[in-house]
Each structure stands twice: as structure tokens, then as C-alpha cells.
KELUMPA-481766 format. One record per residue: residue in three letters; x negated, y, z of N, C-alpha, C, O in turn. Coordinates in steps of 0.1 Angstrom, whole numbers, padded with zeros to 4 digits. Layout:
BEGIN
NODE  aa n.east n.north  n.up ca.east ca.north ca.up c.east c.north  c.up o.east o.north  o.up
NODE ALA      X       Y     Z       X        Y     Z      X       Y     Z      X       Y     Z
...
***
This chain:
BEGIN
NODE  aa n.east n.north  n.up ca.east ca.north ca.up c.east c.north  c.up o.east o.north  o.up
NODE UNK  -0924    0724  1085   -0919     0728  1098  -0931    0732  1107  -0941    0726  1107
NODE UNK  -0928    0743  1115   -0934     0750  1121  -0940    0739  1138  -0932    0734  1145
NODE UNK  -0952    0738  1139   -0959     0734  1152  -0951    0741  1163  -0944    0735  1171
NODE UNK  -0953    0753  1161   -0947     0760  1174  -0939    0773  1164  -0940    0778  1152
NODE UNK  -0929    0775  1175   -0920     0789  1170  -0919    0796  1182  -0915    0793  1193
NODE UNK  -0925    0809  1176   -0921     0822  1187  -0914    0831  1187  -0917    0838  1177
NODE UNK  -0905    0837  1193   -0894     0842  1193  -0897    0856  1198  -0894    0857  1210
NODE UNK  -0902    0866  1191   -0907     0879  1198  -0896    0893  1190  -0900    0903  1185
NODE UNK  -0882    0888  1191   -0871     0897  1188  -0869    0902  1196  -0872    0898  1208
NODE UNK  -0861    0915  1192   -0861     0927  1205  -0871    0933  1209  -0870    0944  1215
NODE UNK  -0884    0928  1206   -0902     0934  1213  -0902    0944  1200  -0900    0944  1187
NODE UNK  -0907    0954  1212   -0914     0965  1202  -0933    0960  1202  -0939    0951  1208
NODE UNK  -0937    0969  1194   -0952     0967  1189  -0960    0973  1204  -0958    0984  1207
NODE UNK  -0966    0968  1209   -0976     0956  1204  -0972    0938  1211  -0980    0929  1212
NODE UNK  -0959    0939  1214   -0957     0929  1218  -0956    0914  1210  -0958    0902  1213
NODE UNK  -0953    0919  1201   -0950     0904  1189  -0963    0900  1185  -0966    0888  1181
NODE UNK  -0971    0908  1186   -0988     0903  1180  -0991    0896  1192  -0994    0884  1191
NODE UNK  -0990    0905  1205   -0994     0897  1223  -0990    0883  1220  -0998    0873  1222
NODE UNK  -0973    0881  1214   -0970     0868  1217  -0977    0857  1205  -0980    0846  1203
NODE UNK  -0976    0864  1202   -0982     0857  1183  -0996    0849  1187  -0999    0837  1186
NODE UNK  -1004    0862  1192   -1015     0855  1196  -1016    0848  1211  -1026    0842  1210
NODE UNK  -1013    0848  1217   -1008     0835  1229  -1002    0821  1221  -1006    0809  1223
NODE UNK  -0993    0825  1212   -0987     0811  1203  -0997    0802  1197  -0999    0790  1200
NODE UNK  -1004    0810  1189   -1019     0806  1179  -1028    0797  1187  -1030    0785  1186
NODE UNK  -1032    0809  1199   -1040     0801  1205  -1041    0790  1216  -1051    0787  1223
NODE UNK  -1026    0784  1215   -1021     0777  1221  -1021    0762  1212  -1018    0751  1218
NODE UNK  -1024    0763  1198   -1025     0758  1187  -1042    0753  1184  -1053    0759  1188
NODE UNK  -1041    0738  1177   -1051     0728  1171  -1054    0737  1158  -1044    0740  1151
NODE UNK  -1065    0740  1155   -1074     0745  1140  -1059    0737  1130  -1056    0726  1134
NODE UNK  -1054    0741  1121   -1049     0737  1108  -1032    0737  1114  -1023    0737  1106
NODE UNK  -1029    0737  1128   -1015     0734  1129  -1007    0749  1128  -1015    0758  1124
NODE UNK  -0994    0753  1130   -0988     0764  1119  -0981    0767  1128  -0977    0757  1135
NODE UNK  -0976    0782  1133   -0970     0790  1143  -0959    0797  1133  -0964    0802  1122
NODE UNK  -0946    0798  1135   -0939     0807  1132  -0933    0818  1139  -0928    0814  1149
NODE UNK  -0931    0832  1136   -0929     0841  1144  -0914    0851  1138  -0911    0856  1127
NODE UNK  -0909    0851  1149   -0894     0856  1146  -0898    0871  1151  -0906    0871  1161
NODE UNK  -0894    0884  1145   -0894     0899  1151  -0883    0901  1146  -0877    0895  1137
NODE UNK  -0880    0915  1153   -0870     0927  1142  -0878    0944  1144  -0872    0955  1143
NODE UNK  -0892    0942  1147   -0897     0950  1147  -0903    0956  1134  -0912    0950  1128
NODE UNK  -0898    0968  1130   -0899     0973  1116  -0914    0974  1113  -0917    0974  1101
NODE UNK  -0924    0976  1123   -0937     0980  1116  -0943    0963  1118  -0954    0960  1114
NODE UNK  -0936    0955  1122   -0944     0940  1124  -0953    0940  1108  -0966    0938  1107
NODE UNK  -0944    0941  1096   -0951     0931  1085  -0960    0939  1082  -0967    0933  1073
NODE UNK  -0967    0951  1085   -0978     0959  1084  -0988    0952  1096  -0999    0945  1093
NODE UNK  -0983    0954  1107   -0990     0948  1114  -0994    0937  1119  -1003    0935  1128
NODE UNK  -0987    0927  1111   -0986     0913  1113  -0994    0911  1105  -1001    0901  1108
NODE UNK  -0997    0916  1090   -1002     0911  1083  -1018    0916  1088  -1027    0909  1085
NODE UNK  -1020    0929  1094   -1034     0933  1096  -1038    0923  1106  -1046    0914  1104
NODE UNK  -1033    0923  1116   -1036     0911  1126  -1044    0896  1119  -1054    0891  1123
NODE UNK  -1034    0892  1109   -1041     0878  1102  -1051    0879  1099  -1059    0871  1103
NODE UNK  -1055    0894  1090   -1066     0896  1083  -1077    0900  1087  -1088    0902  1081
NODE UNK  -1074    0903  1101   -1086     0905  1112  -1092    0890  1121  -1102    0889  1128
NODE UNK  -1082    0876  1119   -1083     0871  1123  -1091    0860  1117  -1095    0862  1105
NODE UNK  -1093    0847  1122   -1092     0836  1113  -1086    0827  1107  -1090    0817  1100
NODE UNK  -1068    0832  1110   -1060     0828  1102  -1056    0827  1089  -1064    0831  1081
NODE UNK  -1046    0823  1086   -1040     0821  1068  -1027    0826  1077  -1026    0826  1089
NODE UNK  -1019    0831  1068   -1010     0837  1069  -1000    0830  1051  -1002    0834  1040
NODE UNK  -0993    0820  1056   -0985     0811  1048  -0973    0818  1042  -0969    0813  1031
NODE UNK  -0966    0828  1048   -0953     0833  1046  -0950    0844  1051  -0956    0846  1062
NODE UNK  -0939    0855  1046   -0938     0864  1053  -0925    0868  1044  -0923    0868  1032
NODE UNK  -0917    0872  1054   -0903     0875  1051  -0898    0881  1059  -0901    0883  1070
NODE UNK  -0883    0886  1048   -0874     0889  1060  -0860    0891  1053  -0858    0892  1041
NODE UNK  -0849    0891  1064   -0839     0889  1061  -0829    0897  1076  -0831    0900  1088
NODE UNK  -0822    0899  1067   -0812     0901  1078  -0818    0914  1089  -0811    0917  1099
NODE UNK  -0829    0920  1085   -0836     0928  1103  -0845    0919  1102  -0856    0923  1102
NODE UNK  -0843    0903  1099   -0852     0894  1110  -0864    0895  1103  -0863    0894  1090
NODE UNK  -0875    0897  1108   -0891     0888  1095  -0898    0876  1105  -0899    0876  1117
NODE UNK  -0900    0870  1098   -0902     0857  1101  -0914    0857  1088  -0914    0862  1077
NODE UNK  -0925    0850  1096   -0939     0848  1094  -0945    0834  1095  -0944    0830  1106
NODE UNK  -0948    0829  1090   -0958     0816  1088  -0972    0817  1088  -0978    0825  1081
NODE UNK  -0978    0809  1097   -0994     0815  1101  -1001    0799  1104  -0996    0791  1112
NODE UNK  -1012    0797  1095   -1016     0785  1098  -1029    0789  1106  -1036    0798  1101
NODE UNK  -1032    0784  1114   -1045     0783  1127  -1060    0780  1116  -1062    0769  1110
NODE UNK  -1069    0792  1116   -1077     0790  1115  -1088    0778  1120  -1100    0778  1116
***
């Protein structure tokens, strides 16, 4: 189970990353943020975001429209 869950459905880009990172960094080194979108370029950009970051990036999916992300705090 997710530390914190962010709910950045309905946001277009660059909003879900804004919230993502407000979430994270609101977050203890090792605790885990999950992030709800339906923004189609998120999993491109969600994932570039991790990889620029110092996070892990735990999961990544999607269903329904929704992707839903798992991100553990560098």
C-alpha cells in the first residue's frame, strides 16, 4: 500500500508530474507515492520524470483510461 496517493485525473501534461512531484516530495527517502492520470502521454512522461530523478519507479499501468504508477522515494 501506497504512503501517499495522488489523484492527478482530468490534468493534462504538465500537471500530473507538478503533482507527482509535490507528492514525492512531501515523502521520507524509501516511502512509496501512487499516482492516478488519464493523461495519454503520462507513461512516456512519467517514466522520463523517474529516470531523471532519484526515484525507483515500482509499477506502471493501466486500465480502463486510468495509469496508475508506483514510485518509491529515492
Amino acid at each position: 500500500m501506497a504512503d501517499i496517493i495522488v489523484d492527478a485525473k482530468g490534468l493534462a501534461c504538465p500537471m500530473p508530474i507538478v503533482k507527482a512531484k509535490k507528492g514525492i516530495d512531501a515523502l521520507q527517502s524509501g516511502q512509496t507515492m501512487e499516482l492516478h492520470t488519464t493523461d495519454k502521454g503520462s507513461m512516456s512522461d512519467f517514466k522520463a520524470w523517474v529516470n531523471q530523478s532519484k526515484h525507483e519507479l515500482i509499477a506502471a499501468r493501466e486500465e480502463n483510461g486510468i495509469f496508475t504508477f508506483l514510485v518509491k522515494k529515492g
